[in-house]
Backbone bond lengths (Angstrom), bond angles and torsions (degrees), N, CA, C in turn:
res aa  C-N    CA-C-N  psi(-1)  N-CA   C-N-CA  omega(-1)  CA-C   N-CA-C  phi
1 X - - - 1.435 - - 1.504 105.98 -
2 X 1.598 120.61 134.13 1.356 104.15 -172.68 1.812 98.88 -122.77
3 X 0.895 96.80 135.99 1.730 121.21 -175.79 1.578 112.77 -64.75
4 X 0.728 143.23 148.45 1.741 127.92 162.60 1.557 84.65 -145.68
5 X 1.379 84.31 143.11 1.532 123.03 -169.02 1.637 99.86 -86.44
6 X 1.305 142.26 91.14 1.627 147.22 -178.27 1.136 109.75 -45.68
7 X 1.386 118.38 -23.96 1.744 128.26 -155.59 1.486 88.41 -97.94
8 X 1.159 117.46 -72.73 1.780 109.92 176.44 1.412 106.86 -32.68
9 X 1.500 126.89 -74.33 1.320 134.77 -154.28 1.452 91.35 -61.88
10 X 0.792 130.31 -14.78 1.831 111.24 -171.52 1.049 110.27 -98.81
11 X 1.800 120.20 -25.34 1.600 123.63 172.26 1.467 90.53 -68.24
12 X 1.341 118.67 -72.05 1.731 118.14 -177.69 1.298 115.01 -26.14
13 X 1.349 139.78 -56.60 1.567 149.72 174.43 1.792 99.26 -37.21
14 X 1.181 92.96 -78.51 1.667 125.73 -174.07 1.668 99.84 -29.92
15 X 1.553 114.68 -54.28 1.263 101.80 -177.28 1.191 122.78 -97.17
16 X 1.595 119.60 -2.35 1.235 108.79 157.60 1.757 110.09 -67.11
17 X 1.080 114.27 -43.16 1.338 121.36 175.27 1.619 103.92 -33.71
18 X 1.263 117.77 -49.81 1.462 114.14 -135.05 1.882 74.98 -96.61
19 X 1.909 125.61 -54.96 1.232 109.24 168.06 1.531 140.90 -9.67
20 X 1.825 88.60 -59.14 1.930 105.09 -169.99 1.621 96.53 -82.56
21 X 1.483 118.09 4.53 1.664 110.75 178.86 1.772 93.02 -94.21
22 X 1.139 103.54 -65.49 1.715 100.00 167.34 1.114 148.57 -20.97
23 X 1.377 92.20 -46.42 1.396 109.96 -148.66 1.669 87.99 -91.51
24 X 1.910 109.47 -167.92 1.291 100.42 -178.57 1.234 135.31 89.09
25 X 1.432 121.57 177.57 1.434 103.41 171.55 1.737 133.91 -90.76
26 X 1.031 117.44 135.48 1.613 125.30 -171.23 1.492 96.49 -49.20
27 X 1.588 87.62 149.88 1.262 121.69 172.31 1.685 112.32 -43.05
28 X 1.285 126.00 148.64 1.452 108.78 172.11 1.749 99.88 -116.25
29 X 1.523 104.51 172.55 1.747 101.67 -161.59 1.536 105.55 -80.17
30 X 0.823 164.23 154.15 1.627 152.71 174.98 1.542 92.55 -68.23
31 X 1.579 96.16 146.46 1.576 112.48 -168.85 1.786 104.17 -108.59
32 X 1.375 130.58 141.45 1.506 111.62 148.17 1.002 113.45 -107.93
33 X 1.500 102.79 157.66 1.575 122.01 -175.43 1.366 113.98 -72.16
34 X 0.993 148.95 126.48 1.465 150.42 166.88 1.608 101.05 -68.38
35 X 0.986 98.22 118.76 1.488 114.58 159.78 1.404 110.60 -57.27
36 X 1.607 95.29 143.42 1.842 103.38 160.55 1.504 110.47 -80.58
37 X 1.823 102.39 131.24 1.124 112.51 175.05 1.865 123.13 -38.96
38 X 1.668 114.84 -13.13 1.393 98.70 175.90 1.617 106.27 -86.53
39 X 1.694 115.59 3.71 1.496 99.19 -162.02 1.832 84.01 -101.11
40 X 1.237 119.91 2.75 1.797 109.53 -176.96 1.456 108.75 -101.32
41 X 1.788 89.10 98.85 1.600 96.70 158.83 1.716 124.68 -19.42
42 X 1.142 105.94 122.70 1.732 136.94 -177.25 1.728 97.75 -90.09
43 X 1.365 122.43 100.67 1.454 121.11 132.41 1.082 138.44 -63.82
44 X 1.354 119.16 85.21 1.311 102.12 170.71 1.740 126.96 -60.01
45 X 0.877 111.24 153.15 1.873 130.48 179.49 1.578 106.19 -72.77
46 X 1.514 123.40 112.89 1.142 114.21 175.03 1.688 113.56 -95.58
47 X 1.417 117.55 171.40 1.266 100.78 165.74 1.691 116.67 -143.63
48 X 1.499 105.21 120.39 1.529 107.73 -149.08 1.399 95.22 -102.23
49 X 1.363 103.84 113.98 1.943 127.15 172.09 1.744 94.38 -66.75
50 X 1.365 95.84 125.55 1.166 108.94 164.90 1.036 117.63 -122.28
51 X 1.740 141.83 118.67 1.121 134.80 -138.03 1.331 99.38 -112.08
52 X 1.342 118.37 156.32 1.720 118.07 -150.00 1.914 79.35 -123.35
53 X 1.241 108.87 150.87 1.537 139.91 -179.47 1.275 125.51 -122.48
54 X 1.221 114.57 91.88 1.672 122.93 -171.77 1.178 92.78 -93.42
55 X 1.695 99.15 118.24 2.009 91.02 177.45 2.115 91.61 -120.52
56 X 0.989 98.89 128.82 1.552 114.37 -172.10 1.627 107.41 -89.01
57 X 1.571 120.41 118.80 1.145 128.68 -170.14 1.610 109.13 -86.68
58 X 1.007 141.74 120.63 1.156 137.03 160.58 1.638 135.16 -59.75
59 X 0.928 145.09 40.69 1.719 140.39 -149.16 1.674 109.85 -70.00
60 X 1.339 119.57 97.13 1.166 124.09 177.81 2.017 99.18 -78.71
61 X 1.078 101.12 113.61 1.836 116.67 159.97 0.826 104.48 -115.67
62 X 1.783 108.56 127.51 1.383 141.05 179.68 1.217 91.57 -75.66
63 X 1.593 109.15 137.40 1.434 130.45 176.40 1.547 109.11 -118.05
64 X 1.692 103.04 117.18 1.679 104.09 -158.69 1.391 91.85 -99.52
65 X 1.209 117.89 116.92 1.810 123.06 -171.22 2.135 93.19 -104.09
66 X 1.183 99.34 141.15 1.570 116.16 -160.48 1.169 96.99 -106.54
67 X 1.419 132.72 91.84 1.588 135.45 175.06 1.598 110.75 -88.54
68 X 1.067 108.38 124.22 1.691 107.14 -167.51 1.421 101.50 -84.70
69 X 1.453 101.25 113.66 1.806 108.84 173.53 1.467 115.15 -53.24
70 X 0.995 117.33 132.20 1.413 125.55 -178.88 2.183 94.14 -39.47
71 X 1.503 86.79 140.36 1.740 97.62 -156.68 1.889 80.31 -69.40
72 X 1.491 102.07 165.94 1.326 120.30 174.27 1.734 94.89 -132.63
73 X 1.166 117.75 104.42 1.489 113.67 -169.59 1.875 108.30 -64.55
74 X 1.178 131.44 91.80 1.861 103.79 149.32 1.013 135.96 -103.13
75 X 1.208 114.84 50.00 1.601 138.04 -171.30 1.623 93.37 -72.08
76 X 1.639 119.88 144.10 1.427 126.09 -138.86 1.898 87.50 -90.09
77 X 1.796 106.54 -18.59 1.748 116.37 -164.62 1.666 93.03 -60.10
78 X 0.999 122.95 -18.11 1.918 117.41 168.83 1.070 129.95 -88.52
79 X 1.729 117.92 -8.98 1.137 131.48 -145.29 1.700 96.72 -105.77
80 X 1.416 153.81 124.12 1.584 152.59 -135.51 1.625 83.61 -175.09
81 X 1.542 131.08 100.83 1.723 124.40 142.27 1.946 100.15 63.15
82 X 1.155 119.90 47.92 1.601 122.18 -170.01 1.042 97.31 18.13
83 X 1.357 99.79 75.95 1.969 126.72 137.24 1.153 114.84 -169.66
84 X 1.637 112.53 140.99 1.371 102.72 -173.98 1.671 118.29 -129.98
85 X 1.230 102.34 142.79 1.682 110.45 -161.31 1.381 102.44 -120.45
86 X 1.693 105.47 145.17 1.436 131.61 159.62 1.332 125.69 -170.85
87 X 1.152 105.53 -173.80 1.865 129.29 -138.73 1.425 88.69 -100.64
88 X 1.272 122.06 147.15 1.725 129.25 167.45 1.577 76.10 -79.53
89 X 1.753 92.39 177.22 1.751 109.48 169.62 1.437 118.34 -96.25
90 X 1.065 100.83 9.68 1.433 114.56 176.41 1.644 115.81 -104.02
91 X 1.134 93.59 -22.38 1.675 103.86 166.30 1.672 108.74 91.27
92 X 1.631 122.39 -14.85 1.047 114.85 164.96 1.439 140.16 -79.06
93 X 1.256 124.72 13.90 1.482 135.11 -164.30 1.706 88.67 -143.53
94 X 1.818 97.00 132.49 1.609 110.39 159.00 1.377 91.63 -127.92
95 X 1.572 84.35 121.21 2.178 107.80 -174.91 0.994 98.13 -106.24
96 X 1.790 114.04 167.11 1.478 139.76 159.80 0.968 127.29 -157.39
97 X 1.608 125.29 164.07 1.122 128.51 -179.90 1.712 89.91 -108.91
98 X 1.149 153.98 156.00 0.909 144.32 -160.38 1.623 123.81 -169.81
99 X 1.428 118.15 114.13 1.527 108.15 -153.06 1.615 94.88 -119.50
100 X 1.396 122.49 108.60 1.562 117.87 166.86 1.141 105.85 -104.03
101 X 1.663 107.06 -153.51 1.350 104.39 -146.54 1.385 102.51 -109.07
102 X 1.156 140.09 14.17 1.692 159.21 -147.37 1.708 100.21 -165.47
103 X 1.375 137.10 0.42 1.161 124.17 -165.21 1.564 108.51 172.43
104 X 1.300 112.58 164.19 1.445 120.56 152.63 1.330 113.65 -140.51
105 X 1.234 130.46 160.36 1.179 130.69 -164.20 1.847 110.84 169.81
106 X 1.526 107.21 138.76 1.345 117.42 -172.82 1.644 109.16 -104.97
107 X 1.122 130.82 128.67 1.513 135.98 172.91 1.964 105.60 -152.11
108 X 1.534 94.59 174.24 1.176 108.02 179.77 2.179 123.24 -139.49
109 X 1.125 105.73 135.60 1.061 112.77 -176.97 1.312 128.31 -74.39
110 X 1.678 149.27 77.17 1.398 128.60 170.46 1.861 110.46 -162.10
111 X 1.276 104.27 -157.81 1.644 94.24 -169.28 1.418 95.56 -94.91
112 X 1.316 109.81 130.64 1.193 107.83 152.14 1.760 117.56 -135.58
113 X 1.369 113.25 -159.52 1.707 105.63 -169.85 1.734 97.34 -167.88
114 X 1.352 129.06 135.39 1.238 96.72 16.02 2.063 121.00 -101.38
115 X 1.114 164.30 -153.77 1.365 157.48 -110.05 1.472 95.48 179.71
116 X 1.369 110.32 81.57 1.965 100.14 176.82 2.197 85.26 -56.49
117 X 1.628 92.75 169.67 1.635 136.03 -177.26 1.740 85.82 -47.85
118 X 1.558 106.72 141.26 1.334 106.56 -170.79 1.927 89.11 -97.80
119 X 1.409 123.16 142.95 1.486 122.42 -160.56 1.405 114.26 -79.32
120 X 1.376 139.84 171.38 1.279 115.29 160.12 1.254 153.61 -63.40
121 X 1.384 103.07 -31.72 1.596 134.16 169.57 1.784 100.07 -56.28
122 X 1.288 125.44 -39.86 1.343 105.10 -170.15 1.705 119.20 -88.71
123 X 1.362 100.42 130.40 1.248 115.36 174.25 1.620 148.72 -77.12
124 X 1.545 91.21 -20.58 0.969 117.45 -160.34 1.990 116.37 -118.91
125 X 1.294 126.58 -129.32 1.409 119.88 165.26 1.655 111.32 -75.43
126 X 1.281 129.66 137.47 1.212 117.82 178.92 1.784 84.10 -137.28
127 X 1.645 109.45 149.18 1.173 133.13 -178.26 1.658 123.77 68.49
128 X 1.197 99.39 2.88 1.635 107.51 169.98 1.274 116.16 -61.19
129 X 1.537 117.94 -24.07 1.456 127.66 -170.55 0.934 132.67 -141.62
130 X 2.021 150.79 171.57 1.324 135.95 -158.61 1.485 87.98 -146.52
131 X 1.481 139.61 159.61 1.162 126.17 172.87 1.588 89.81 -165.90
132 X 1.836 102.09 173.05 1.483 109.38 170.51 1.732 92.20 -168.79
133 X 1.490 88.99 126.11 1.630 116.14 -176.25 1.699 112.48 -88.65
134 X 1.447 93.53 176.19 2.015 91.03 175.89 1.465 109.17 -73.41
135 X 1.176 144.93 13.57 1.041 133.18 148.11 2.225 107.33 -155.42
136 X 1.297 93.00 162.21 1.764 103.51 -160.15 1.260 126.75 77.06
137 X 1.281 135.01 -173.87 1.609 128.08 -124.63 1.766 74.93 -123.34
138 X 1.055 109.02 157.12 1.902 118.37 166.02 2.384 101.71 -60.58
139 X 1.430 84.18 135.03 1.150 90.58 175.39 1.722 112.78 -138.51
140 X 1.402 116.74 166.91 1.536 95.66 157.97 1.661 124.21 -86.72
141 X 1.499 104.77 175.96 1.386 91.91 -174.50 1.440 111.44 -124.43
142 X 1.261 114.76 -176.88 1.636 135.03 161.57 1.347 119.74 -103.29
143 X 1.104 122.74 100.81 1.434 118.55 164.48 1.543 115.78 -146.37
144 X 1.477 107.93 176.22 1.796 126.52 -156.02 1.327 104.84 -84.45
145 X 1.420 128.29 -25.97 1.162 151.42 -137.82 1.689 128.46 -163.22
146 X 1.476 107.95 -179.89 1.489 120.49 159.61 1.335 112.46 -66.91
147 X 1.181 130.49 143.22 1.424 128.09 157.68 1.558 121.87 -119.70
148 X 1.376 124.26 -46.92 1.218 157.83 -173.43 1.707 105.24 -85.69
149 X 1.277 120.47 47.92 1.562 133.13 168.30 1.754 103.33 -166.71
150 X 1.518 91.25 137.67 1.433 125.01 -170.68 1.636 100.45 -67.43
151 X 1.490 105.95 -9.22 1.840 99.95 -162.77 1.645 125.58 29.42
152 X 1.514 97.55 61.16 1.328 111.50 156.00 1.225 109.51 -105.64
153 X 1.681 110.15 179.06 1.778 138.34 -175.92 1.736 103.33 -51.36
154 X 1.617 100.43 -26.80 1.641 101.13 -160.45 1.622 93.04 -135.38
155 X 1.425 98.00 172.33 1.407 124.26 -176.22 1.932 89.89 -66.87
156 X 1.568 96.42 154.54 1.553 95.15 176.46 1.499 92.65 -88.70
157 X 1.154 104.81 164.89 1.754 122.95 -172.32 1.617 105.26 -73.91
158 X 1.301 95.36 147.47 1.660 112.90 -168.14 1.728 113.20 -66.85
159 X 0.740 126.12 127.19 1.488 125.43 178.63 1.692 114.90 -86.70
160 X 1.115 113.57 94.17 1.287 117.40 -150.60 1.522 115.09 -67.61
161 X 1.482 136.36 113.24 1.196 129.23 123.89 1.950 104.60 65.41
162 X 1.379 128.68 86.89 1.640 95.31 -176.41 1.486 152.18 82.77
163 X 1.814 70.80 -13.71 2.018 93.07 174.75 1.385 110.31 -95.22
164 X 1.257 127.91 122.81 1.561 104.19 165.38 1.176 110.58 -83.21
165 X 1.380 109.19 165.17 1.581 134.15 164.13 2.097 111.80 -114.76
166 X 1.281 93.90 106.01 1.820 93.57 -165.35 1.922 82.03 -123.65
167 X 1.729 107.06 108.20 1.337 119.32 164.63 1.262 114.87 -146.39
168 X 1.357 121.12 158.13 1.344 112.23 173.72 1.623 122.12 57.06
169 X 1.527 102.38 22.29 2.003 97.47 -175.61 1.410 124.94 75.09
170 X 1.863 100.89 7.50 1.644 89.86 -172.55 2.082 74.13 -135.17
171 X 1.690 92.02 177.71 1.496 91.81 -170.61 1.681 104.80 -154.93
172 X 1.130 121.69 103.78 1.382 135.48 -137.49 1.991 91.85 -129.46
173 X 1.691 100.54 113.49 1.232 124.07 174.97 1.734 112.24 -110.39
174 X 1.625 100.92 179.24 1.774 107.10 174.97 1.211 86.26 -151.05
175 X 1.659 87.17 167.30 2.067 104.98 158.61 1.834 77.04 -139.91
176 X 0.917 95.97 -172.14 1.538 129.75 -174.36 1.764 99.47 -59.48
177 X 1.114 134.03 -26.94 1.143 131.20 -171.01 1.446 107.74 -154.03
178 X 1.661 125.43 35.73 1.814 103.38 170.26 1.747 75.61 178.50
179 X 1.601 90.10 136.36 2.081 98.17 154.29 1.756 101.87 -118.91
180 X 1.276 74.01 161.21 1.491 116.34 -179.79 1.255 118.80 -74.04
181 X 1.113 154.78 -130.54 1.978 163.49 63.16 1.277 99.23 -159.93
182 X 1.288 114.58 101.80 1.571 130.18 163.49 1.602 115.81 -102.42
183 X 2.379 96.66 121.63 1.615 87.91 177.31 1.768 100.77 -70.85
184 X 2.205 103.44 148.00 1.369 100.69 -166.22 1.471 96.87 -72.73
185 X 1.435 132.41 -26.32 1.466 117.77 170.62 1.117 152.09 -60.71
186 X 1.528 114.30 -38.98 1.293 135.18 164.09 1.318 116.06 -74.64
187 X 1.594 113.40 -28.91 1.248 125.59 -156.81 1.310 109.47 38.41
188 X 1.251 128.75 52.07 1.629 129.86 149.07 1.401 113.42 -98.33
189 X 1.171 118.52 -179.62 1.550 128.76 -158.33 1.302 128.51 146.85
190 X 1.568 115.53 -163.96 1.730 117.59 179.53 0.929 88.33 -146.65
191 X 1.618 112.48 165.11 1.426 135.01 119.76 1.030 116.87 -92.63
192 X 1.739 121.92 146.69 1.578 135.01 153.28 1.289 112.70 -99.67
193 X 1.303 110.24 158.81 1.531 132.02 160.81 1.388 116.64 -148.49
194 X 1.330 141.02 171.16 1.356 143.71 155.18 1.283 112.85 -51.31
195 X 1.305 110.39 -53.87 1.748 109.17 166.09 1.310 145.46 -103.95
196 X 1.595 94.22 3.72 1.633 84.09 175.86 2.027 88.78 -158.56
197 X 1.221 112.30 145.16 1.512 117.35 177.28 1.606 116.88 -133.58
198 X 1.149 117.80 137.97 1.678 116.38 -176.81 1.596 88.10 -133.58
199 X 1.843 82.64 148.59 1.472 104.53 169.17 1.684 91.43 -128.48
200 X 2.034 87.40 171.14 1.786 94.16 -175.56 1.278 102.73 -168.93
């Protein structure tokens, strides 16, 4: 009677089992199917306008335009011992700005008309001249003499037409036929002319 051992035969089974699992041909890798080109989604290509923005800067620059102030002459040709003298353009008036030693004061020398009443107190030339001091209204004057000339070789230089002359606190203009000289504080003064003169 022959015995068989279950425990052997079942390891024996087992590894033939596990052999014929082994053995053979290898595993193969899993494959994918390629799709047919009608089943592969189509991207189309878009094309995104991006719109461009010209933004235009404006730059306002101030343009500084240089208006020439009416000239104020201090050219030194007026300038005589701090005081300064000149000629109307008419040639009848010798003016000044004029600084002594008790006063300053601007007037002018020549004929004019008409001649308020010559006063009592004066002794000497009365109406030869028009003037206005650091204080009171332009008046005419009394005096012995010239006052209003540099007493040089030559005529003092012409005060042109439109120019001011601003020295000494007083400010002495022309036109073609009459000056001005107003003190700038009081703003009193005259005009002359050949024919007609105001004070104020």
């Amino acid at each position: 009677m022959v015995r068989v051992r279950w425990g052997l035969l079942c390891v024996g089974v087992s590894s033939v089992l596990v052999l014929t699992g082994c053995g053979g041909e290898a595993e193969s890798e899993p494959t994918v199917a390629a799709l047919p080109s009608s089943t592969v989604p189509t991207v189309a290509p878009t094309t995104t306008t991006v719109p461009i923005i010209t933004t235009t800067t404006t730059t306002t620059v101030p343009v500084t335009t240089t208006v020439a102030p009416t000239t104020t002459l201090t050219d030194v040709h007026f300038e005589r011992n701090e005081s300064y003298y000149f000629t109307s353009p008419d040639g009848n008036f010798q003016c000044g700005i004029i600084k002594l030693p008790t006063r300053t004061e601007a007037g002018c020398e020549g004929s004019t008309t008409p001649i308020p009443p010559r006063p009592e107190n004066c002794m000497v030339n009365w109406g030869n001249g028009i003037r206005v001091e650091n204080e009171g209204e332009g008046a005419f004057m009394c005096s012995g003499g010239q006052l209003y000339t540099s007493g040089g070789p030559a005529a003092d230089p012409v005060l042109p037409a439109g120019t001011p002359l601003a020295k000494l606190g007083f400010q002495c203009t022309t036109t073609a036929t009459d000056v001005s000289c107003v003190n700038e504080q009081t703003t009193h003064g005259f005009t002359v002319a050949a024919d007609s003169n105001e004070v104020f």
